[in-house]
N, C-alpha and C positions, 0 to 999 in steps of 0.2 A: 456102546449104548448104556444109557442110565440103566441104575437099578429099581427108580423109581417109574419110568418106561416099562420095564419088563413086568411090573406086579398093573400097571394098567392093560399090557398084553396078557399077562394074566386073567385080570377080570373079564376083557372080550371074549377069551377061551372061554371062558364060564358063561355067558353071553350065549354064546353058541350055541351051547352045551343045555341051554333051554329054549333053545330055535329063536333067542333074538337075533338081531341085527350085534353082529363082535364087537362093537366099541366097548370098550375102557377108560375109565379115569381115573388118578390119583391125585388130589391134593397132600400139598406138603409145607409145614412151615418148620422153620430152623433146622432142618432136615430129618423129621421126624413126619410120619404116615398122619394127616386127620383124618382123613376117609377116601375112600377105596366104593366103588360101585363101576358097575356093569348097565349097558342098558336092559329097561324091564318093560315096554311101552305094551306088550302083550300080555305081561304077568297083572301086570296092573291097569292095564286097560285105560291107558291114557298117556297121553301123545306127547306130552313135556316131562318124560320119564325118562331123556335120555343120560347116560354113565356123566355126564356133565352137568346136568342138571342136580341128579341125585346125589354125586358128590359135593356138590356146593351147598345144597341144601346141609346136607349132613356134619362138613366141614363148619358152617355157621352155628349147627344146634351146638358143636361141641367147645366151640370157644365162648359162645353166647353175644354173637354177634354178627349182624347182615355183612360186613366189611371187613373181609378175608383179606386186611391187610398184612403185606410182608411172607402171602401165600404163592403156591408155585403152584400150576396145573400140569398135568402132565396127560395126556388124552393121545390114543390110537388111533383117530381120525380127525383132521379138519372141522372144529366146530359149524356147525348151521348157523343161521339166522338166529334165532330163540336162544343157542348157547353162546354165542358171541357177546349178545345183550347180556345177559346175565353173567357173563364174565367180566363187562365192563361194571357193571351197578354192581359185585362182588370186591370191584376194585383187586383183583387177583392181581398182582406183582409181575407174573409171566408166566408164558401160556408156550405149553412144547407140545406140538402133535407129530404124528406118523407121516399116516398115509394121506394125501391132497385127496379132496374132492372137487372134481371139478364141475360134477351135478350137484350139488348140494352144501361146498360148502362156502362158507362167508367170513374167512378171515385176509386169503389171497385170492379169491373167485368171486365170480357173480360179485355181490353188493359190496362186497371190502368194506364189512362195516367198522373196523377200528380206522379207517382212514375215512369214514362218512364223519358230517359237520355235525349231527347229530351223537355222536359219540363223547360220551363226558370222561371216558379213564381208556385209556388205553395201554395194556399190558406190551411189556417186551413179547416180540414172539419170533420163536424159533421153532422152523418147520424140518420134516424127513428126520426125525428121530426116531430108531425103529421100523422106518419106512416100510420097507421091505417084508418084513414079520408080519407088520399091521395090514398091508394090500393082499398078503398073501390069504390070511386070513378070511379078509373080505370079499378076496374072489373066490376059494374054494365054499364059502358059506352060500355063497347065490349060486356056483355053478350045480351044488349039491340041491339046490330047490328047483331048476329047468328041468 
């Protein structure tokens, strides 16, 4: 498994670790960390606050630009709808998740949005990195809330 995998398994742990939802992300260009987040959608009380979102955001304030060209994501779960989009219009380079969603997510589920006609950039994507780590996580975090 990547190393840059294991610090977005990281940030899910932390994730957790304030009763989010465990997703992780790491953006990476030239092989070097731009930003690193965790989802906060509780902390902060709104709903496009996922570890993908926030690293994108973050990753653009530091180069000083919307176009995360030549950037690599690397995320612990299957983007949604809202983080797929924003992956494409980020123009991210390629995109490596964990664990599938197959309730929620949109890269190989439901809407496969980088294969909708509406999609203008589509990243390399490579899925099941971490897999294992990243589900296991997911499932002890909900079975811990029934």
């Amino acid at each position: 498994m990547s190393g840059f995998m294991d610090k977005a398994l990281a940030e899910a742990r932390s994730a957790a670790a304030r009763g989010e939802v465990p997703v992780g992300a790491v953006i990476v260009r030239d092989g070097a960390v731009l930003a690193a987040a965790g989802n906060r959608t509780l902390e902060l009380r709104d709903p496009t606050a996922h570890a993908e979102m926030l690293a994108i955001r973050a990753a653009a304030a530091k180069i000083g630009s919307e176009r995360l060209i030549g950037c690599d994501l690397y995320v612990s779960l299957e983007p949604c709808a809202m983080c797929a989009g924003a992956i494409s219009f980020a123009r991210l380079r390629r995109l490596y998740y964990g664990a599938a969603d197959e309730k929620g997510g949109a890269v190989d589920h439901n809407v496969r949005f980088f294969a909708s006609s509406g999609c203008h950039h589509v990243p390399e994507v490579y899925s099941g990195i971490g897999e294992s780590e990243a589900g296991q996580l997911l499932k002890g975090f909900f079975a811990d809330r029934r």
